[in-house]
C-alpha positions, -999 to +999 in steps of 0.1 A: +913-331-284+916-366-257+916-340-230+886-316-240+864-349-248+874-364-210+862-328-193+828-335-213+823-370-203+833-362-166+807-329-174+783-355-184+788-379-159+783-350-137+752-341-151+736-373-153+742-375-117+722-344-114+691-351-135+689-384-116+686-360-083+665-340-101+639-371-110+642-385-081+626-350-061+601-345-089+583-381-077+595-384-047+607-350-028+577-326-043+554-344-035+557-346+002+563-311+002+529-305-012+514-328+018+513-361+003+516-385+029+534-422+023+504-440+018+493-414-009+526-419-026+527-461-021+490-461-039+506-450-072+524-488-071+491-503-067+460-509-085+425-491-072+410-484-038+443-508-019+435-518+013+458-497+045+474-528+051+482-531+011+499-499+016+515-509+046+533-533+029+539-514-003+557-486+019+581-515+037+585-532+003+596-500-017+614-484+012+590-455+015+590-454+049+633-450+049+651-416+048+647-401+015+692-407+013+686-446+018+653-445-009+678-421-037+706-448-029+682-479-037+672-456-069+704-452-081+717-490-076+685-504-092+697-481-123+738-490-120+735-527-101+701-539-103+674-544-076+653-569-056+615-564-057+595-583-030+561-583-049+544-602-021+543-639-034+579-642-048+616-616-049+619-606-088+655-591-097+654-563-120+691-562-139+709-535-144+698-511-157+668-512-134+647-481-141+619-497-119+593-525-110+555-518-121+534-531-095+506-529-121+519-549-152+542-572-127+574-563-154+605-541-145+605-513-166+632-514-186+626-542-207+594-526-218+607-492-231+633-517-246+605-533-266+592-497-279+625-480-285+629-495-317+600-474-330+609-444-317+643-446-328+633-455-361+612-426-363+632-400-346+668-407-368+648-412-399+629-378-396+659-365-385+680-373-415+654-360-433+645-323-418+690-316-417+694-325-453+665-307-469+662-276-437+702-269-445+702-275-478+669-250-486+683-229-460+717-227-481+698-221-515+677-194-503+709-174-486+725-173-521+691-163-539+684-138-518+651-122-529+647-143-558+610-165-564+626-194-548+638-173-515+602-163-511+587-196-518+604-214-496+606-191-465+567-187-469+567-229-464+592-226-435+569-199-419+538-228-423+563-258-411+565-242-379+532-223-371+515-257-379+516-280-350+521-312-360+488-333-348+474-310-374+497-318-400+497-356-390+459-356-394+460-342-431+485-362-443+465-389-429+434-376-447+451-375-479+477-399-483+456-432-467+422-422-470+417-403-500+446-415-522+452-445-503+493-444-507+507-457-473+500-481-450+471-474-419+486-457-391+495-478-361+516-504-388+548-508-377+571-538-392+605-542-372+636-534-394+651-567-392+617-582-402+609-566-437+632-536-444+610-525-471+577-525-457+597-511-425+604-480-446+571-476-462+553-477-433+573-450-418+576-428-447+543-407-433+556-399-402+590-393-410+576-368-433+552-348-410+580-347-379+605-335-403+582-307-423+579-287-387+619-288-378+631-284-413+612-250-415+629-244-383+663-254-397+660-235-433+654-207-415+683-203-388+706-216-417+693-188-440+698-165-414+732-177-405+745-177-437+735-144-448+752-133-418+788-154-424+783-143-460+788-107-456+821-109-433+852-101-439+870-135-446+846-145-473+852-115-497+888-124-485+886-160-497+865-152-530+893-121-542+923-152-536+901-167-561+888-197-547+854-218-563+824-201-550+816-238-538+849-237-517+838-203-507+800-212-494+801-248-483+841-246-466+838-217-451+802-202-450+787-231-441+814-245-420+807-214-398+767-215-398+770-251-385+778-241-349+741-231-339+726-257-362+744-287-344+731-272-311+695-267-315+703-305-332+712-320-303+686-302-281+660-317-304+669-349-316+678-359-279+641-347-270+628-370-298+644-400-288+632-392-250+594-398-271+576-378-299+545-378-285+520-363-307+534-380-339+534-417-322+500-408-308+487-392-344+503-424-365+495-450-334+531-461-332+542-482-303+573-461-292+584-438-262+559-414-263+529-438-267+549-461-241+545-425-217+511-417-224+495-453-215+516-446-183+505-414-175+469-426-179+471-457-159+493-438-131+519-460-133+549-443-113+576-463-122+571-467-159+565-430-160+596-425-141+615-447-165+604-429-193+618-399-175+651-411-168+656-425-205+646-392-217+671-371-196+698-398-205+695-392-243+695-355-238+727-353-221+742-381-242+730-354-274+745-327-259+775-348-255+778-357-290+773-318-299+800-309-277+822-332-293+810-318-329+819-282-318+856-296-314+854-308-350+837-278-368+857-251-349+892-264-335+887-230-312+860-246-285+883-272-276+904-247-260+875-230-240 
């Protein structure tokens, strides 16, 4: 077990390396291909219409004008070290990790995103918690009443949680939970955790509930699938003619064996949500990630937006990480693979 979770962190070590490549081409790299020149690339640091000389000293400042090795190695010692930012009047130091300097708002980066991940986690665990429970559990039910009232009733709400997107299901919860039956909070309240615990959970009750609706469909569905399939092999009706508990028999081993695919599409999406989930912060006004993103995308702000990138990648490979690890504990056969 020590040695198959060492060849994942090394894999992920490996891979982090990679996305960080990856990031740095997609802002850096592509963009030159396509004929921007330096000065094109140094105006996305600074605000409108910069003078050439502006630029000038943007380029020397941010190393734009080095080989594109020397500007990856500053990129990836800001992240692991820290970095030195001449802004023109004084030197800031960005600690580690450094995931940039925004010329526009005169902060690093990181402590920003630092400020909205709180939200984002709080809604992206929460909902979570929410779609596994009641996706798997549904998904259970409806394998072992196959064809029954129930079976149909709930795949026929699965098959609306996930052809509705959910800015449209954000926006009728909205209309009927706080404007017509005024039950929650407005959207864009957000109380920290460690400031009221209860209005912290009211006020994110909503959203929890419209992420959740669209993956739990999603979940209820692959689980139903999976365990109609695990139900009809050959070590089930071997394990119920021994004469074990039909509970033995469904949640030990039919469940046990369903739960390979779940935990991976898990990972995929939970790491996604903690990267920013976009259209629900944007729907309920929450100051997380994915607001964080879209306020950076619309002012052009380069290093923000490549911040968001990086933290975004980071959690995904961290997920898949975790999933790994949870493969080694649901079947004892991957850590042999």
């Amino acid at each position: 077990m020590i040695t198959f979770i060492l060849r994942r962190l090394v894999s992920a070590v490996v891979l982090l390396i990679v996305v960080s490549i990856v990031t740095f081409g997609i802002f850096f790299v592509v963009p030159r291909l396509a004929g921007q020149t330096t000065d094109q690339l140094a105006a996305n640091f600074v605000g409108k219409s910069p003078s050439t000389e502006v630029l000038h000293q943007i380029e020397a400042r941010l190393g734009l004008d080095q080989p594109l090795y020397q500007q990856y190695w500053h990129f990836v010692k800001g992240v692991v070290a820290g970095e030195d930012y001449d802004t023109g009047t004084q030197i800031v130091h960005c600690n580690a990790p450094c995931f940039g300097y925004s010329f526009k708002s005169q902060l690093p980066v990181w402590p920003q995103m630092l400020d909205v991940l709180p939200v984002t986690l709080s809604l992206a665990i929460g909902a979570a918690l929410i779609w596994v429970v009641t996706g798997v559990g549904i998904g259970v039910l409806s394998a072992l009443r196959r064809g029954s009232w129930f079976d149909r009733a709930a795949m026929t709400t699965a098959l609306a949680g996930v052809s509705l997107p959910v800015f449209f299901t954000a926006l009728i919860c909205l209309a009927l939970f706080r404007d017509t039956i005024p039950i929650f909070p407005d959207a864009g309240t957000y109380i920290a955790l460690t400031d009221d615990p209860g209005r912290w959970f009211w006020a994110l009750v909503l959203p929890w509930v419209t992420l959740a609706f669209l993956y739990a469909a999603l979940y209820a569905r692959l689980t139903r699938a999976g365990m109609l399939e695990t139900l009809g092999e050959d070590f089930i009706r071997t394990a119920r003619a021994k004469g074990l508990p039909e509970r033995t028999v469904v949640v030990k081993h039919g469940l046990r064996a369903t739960l390979t695919p779940i935990l991976t599409i898990f990972g995929l999406d939970l790491g996604l949500l903690l990267g920013g989930a976009v259209l629900t912060e944007t729907a309920f006004s929450l100051p997380g990630l994915g607001h964080f993103a879209i306020l950076a995308i619309q002012a052009n702000d380069l290093p923000e937006i490549m911040g968001v990138t990086l933290l975004a990648g980071f959690f995904i490979v961290v997920a898949n990480l975790v999933v790994d690890i949870g493969y080694a504990v649901v079947d004892p056969r991957v850590r042999y693979s």
